[in-house]
N, C-alpha and C positions, 0 to 999 in steps of 0.2 A: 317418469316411467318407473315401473316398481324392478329396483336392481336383481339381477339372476341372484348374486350372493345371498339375497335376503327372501328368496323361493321357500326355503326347505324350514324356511322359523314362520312363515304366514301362518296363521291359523285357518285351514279350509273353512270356516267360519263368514272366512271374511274375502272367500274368493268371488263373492257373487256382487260385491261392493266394488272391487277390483273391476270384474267384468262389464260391469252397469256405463262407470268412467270413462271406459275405453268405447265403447261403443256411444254416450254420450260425444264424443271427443273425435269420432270415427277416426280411432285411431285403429286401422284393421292390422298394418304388418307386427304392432306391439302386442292385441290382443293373441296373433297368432302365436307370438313368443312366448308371452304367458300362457295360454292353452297348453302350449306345447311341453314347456316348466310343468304345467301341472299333471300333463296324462305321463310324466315319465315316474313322479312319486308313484310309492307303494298306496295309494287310496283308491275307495269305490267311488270310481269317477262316475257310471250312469248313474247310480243312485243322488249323488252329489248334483248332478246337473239337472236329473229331475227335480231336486230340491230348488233349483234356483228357480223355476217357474218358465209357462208357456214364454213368456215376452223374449226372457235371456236367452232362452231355447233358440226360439225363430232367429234373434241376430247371430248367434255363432254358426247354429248349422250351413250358411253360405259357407265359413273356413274352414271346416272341416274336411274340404277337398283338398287342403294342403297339411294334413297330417294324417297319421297313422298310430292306432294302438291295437291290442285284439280283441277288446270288447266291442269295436267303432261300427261294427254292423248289428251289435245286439242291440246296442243304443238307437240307433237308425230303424231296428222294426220295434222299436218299440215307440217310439216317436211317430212312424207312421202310422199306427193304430189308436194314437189318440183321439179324443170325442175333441181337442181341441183343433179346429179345421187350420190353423196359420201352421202349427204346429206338421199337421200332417202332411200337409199340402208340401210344404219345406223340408221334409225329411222325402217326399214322392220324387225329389230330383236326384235320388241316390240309387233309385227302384232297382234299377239295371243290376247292380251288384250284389242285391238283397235275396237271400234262398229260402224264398218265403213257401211253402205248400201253394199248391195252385186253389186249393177248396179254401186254405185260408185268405189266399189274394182275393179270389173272389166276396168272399166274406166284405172283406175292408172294401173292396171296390163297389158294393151296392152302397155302402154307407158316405160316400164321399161324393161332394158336389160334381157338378162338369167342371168347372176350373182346375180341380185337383186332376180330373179322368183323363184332363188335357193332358196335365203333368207326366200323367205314367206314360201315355200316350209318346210322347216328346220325349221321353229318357229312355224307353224301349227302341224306339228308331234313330237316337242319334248314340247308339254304343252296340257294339259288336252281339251280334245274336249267344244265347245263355243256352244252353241246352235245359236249363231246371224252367225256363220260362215257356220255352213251346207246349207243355199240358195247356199251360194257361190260355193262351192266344187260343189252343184248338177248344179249348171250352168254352170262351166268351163269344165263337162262333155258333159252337153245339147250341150255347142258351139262349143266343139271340141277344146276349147283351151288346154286340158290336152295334146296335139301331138303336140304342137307350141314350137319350137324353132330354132334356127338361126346355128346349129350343131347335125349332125345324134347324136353327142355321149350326148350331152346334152339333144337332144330329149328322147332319152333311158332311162334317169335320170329320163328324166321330166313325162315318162310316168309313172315307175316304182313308183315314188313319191306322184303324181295324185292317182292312183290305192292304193294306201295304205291311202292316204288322204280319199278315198271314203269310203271304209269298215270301217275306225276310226268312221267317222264323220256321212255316212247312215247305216250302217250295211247292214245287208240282202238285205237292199234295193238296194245297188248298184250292185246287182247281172246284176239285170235288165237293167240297165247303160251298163251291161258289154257284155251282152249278143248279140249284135251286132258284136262284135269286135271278140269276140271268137268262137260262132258258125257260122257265116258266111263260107262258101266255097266257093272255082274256080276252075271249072270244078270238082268237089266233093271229091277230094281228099284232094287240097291242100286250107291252110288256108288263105280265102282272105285277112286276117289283121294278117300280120303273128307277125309282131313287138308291135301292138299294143296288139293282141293275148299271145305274152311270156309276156308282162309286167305285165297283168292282172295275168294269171296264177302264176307267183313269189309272186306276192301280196297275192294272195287268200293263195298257201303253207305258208306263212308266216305271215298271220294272227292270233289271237291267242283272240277271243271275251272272253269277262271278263266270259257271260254265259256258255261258255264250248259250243255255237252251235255249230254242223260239217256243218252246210249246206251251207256255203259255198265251204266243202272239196268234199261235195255228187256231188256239183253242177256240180265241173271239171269233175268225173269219166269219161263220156260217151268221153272225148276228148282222152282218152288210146288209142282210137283205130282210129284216124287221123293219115295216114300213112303217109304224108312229112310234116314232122318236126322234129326240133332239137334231137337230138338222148339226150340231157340234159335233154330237157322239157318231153319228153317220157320216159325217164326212173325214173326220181321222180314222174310222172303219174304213172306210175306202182307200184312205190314203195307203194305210196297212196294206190290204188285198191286193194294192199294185207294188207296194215293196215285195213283197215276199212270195 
């Protein structure tokens, strides 16, 4: 292991040699030690690290949850704006923290496979709601990007995920969002949005507001009595109308 005393004489030259070693070697708690030796010197560290290349990129960005400098979120949107997808994809799990403009997430978010859509997808719901991120969530409803993907079963994901991003991030509000999608009809029976119709409904049962509101549970009742559909989504409707 490269000793601390002998940190401050490497020539950054020869950090990305260092780097390669250790991730060779999966030695993660020494790379984190070295990393950490290195964001404390006086050097352009994003620059530096974009020099080392996509490969070196993707293996450190997992550690960087265990340190801190103050460039560490510049590095981070710039990493996820890359044309290189491992790259991007791996900086996507940082999303949550990132105070990116909403026209610019949207930007990067058209350009980015589903795997990656996942990712934002996954780091928006599993960390505390952003107040810079709700523009975003209420636009990729406005655009209808929350039904965009490149597979019916990822689509499904993607609505189911969307629909729960909404309620997190506007509460009550996305009722209003939803209400297109859910009471629309064709020919009055059947539901004109029927897929994007069950996503919402899953979300809404499965919401659980810190306030204790039901109204988003009151909102669904009146759908109990939509006679073609899923004999699944109708019968937890019912289940509801006798809770409440």
């Amino acid at each position: 292991m490269v000793s601390r005393r002998l940190l401050p004489y490497i020539d950054p030259g020869q950090f990305k040699a260092v780097i390669e070693h250790f991730l060779l070697q999966d030695e993660k708690d020494a790379l984190v030690e070295f990393l950490d030796m290195m964001l404390k010197r006086d050097l352009p560290h994003e620059k530096l690290m974009f020099e080392w290349g996509e490969e070196v990129l993707v293996g450190i960005l997992p550690l960087l949850r265990r340190l801190d400098w103050p460039t560490k979120y510049s590095l981070l949107e710039r990493a996820i704006r890359s044309p290189y997808q491992k790259l991007a994809r791996q900086a996507s799990f940082y999303l949550a923290n990132m105070k990116l403009d909403p026209q610019v997430a949207l930007q990067i978010y058209d350009k980015i496979p589903d795997e990656t859509r996942e990712v934002w997808i996954r780091a928006l719901a599993e960390s505390p709601p952003q107040a810079h991120w709700k523009i975003f969530v209420l636009k990729i409803f406005q655009t209808n990007r929350w039904t965009l993907a490149t597979e019916s079963m990822m689509c499904t994901r993607f609505m189911l995920g969307w629909s729960e991003l909404a309620l997190k991030y506007i509460g009550m509000g996305a009722l209003s969002l939803f209400e297109p999608y859910v009471r629309s009809r064709k020919w009055v029976w059947w539901p004109k949005h029927p897929n994007e119709r069950e996503a919402i409904i899953k979300a809404c049962l499965q919401f659980k507001p810190v306030e204790g509101d039901l109204k988003h549970l009151e909102w669904l009742l009146p759908e109990t009595s939509v006679y073609f559909q899923k004999s699944e989504i109708k019968d937890r409707l019912e289940i509801l109308r006798n809770k409440i």
